[in-house]
LOKE-25630 format. One record per residue: residue in one letter; z, y, x of N, C-alpha, C in turn. Coordinates in steps of 0.1 Angstrom, whole numbers, plus 2048, in hexadecimal, padded with zeros to 3 digits. Layout:
<pts>
aZYXZYXZYX
...
</pts>
This chain:
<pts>
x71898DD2B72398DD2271F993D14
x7159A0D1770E9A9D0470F998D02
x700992D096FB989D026FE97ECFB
x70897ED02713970CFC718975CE9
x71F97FCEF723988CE3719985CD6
x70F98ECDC704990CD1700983CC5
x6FD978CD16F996CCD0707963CC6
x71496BCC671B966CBF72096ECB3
x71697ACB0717986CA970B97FC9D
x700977CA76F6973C9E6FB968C94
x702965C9A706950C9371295AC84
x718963C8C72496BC8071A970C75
x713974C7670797BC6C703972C63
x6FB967C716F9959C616FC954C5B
x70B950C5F71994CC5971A955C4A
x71B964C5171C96FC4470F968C3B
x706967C3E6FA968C356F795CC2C
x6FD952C316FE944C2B708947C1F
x712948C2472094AC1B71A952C10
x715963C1271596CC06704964BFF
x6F995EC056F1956C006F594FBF6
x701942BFC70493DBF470B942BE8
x714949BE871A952BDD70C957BD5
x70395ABD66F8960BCF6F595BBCA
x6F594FBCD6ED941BC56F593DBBB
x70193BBBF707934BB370E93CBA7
x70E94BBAD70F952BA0704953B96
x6F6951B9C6EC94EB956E8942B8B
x6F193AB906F092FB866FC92CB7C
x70B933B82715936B7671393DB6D
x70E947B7170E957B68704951B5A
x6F694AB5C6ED944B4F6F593AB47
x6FF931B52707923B4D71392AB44
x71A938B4472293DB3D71993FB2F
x70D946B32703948B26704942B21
x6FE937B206F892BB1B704924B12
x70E924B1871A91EB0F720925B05
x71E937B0472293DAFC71A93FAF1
x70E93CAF4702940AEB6FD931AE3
x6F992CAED6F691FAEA6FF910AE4
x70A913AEB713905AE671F90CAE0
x71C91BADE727925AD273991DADD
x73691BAE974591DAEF745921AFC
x74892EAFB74C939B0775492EB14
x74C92DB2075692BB2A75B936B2E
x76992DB33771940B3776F93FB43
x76B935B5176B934B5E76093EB68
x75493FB5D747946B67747951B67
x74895AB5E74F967B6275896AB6F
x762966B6D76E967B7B768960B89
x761952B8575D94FB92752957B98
x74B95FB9073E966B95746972B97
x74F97BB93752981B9A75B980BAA
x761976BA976696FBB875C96DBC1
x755969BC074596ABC773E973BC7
x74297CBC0735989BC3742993BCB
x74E991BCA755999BD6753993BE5
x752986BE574F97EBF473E984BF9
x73A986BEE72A987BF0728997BF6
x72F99EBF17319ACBF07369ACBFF
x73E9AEC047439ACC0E73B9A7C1D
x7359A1C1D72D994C2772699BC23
x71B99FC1870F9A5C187129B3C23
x71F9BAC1E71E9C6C2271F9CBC34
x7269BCC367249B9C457179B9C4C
x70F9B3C487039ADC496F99B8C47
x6FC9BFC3C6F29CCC3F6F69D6C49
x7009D8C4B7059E2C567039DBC66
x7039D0C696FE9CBC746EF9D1C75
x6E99D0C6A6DC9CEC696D79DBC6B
x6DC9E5C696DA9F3C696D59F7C53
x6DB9F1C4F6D39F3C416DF9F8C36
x6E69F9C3D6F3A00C306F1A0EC30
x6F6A14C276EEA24C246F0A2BC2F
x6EAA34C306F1A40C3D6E9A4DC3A
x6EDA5AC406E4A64C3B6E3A66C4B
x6DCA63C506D1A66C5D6C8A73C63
x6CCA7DC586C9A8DC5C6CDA91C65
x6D9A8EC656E6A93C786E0A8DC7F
x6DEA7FC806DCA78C8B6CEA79C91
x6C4A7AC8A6B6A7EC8B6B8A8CC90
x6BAA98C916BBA9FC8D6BFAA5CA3
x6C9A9CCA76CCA9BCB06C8A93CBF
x6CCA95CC66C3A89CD16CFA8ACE0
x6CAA84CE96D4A82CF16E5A7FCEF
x6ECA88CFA6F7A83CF96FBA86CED
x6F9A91CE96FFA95CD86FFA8ACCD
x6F3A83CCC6F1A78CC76F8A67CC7
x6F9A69CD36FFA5ECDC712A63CD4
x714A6CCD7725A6FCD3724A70CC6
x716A73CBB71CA6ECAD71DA62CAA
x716A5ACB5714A4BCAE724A47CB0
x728A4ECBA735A47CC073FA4ACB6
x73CA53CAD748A5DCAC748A51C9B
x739A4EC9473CA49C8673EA36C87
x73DA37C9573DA28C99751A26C9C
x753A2FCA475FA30CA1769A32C94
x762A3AC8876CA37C7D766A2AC75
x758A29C78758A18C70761A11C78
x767A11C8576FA06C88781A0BC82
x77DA12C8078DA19C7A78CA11C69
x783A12C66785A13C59785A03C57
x7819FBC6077D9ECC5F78A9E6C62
x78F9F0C6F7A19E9C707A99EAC63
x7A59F5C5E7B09FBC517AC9ECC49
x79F9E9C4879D9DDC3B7A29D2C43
x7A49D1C4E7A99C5C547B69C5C54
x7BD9CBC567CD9CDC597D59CFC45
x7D09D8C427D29D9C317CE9CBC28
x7C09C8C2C7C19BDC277C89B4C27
x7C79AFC327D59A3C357E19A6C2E
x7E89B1C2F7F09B3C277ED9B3C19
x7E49B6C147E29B5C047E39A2C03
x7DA9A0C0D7D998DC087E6986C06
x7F1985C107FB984C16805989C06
x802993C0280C997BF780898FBEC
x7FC98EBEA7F898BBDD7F5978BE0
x7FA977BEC7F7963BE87FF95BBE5
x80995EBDD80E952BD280D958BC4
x802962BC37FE961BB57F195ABB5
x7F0958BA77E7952BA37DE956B9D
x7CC955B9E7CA958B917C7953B82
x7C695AB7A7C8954B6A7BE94DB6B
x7B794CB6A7A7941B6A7A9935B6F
x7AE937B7A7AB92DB867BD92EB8D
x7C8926B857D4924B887D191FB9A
x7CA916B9E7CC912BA77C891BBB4
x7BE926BAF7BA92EBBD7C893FBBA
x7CC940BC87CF949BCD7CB95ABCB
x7D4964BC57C796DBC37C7975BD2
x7CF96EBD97CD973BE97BE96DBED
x7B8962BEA7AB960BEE7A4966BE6
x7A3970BDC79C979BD779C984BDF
x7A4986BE37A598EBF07A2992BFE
x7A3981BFE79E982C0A790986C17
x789988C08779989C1177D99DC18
x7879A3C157899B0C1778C9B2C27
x7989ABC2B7979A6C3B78F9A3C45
x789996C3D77E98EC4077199CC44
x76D9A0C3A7669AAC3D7699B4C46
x7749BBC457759C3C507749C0C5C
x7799B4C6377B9A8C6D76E9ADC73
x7629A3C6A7569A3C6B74F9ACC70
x7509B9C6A7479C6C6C74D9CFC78
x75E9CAC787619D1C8775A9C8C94
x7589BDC947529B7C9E7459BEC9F
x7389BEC9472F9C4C9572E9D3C9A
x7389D9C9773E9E9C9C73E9E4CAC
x7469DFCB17469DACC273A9D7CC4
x7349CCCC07259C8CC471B9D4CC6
x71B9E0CBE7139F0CB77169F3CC3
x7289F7CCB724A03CD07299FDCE0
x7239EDCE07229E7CF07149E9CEF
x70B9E3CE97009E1CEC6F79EECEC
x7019FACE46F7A07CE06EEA08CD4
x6EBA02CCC6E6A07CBF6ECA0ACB5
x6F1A19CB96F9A20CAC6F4A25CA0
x6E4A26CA36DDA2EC996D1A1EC98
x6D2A15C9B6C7A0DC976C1A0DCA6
x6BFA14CAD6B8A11CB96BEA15CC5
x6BEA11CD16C9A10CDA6C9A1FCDF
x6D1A22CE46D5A34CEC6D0A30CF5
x6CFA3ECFA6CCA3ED0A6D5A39D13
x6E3A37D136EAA34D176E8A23D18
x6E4A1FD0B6E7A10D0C6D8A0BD12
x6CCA13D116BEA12D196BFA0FD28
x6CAA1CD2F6CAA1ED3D6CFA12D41
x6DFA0CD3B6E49FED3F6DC9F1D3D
x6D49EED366CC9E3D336C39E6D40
x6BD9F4D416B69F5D4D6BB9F0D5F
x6C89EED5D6D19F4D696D59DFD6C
x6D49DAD5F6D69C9D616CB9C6D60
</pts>
């Protein structure tokens, strides 16, 4: 069952990585295409601005997923080094438990922010929703609580499995 999980933890990740990829890319080719028209053809588009930032909030988001699965989002690792056995094992538990706290809060608030704010509109872009500006906040939380379950089934709270999660791998 981890493995099934995992194995469907993997395909969420690539999904994340395609999507904020893609967002990388194409802000890369708006952001010069805004240039170019205000400098070059002396007429400011007003669309690449706002769309690059709608894309760098989707990108923001899904990156920050993606690094925290990965073990690469900041952390100060003095405590946890510092420590070993069960002691270690109950802090992993203890910051793995308020990342899951904190990921419900962006899931449950979020929704609510999307939900309030979707029959506005935004100025730029009359036809998009500024609830789908929003939406990557949910989305994200969603994401990184699953990876939070995935962390503290499989045991790598600190990047490498506990003893706890060593002894059970041993034990199947």
């Amino acid at each position: 069952m981890l493995a099934t999980y995992t194995r469907l933890m993997d395909a969420l990740q690539r999904l994340c990585m395609i999507i904020a990829g893609t967002c990388l890319v194409i802000i890369t080719i708006i952001i010069p295409w805004g240039v170019f028209t205000r400098y070059v053809l002396s007429y400011g588009s007003s669309w690449p601005e706002p769309m690059a930032v709608l894309l760098m909030i989707w990108f923001s988001f899904l990156a920050a997923a993606i690094c925290y699965r990965e073990h690469l989002h900041i952390a100060v690792s003095v405590l946890p080094n510092a420590l070993s056995g069960w002691r270690r094992i109950v802090l992993g538990w203890i910051v793995e438990i308020l990342m899951a706290g904190t990921n419900l809060f962006m899931l449950v608030y979020g929704v609510r922010l999307v939900q309030t704010t979707l029959y506005q509109s935004i100025a730029e872009f009359p036809l998009v929703s500024v609830g789908i500006s929003y939406l990557p906040v949910p989305i994200g939380g969603a994401v990184i609580l699953l990876f939070v379950i995935e962390r503290l089934w499989n045991g790598t709270l600190f990047g490498t499995p506990s003893d706890d999660a060593v002894a059970r791998v041993a034990l199947e």
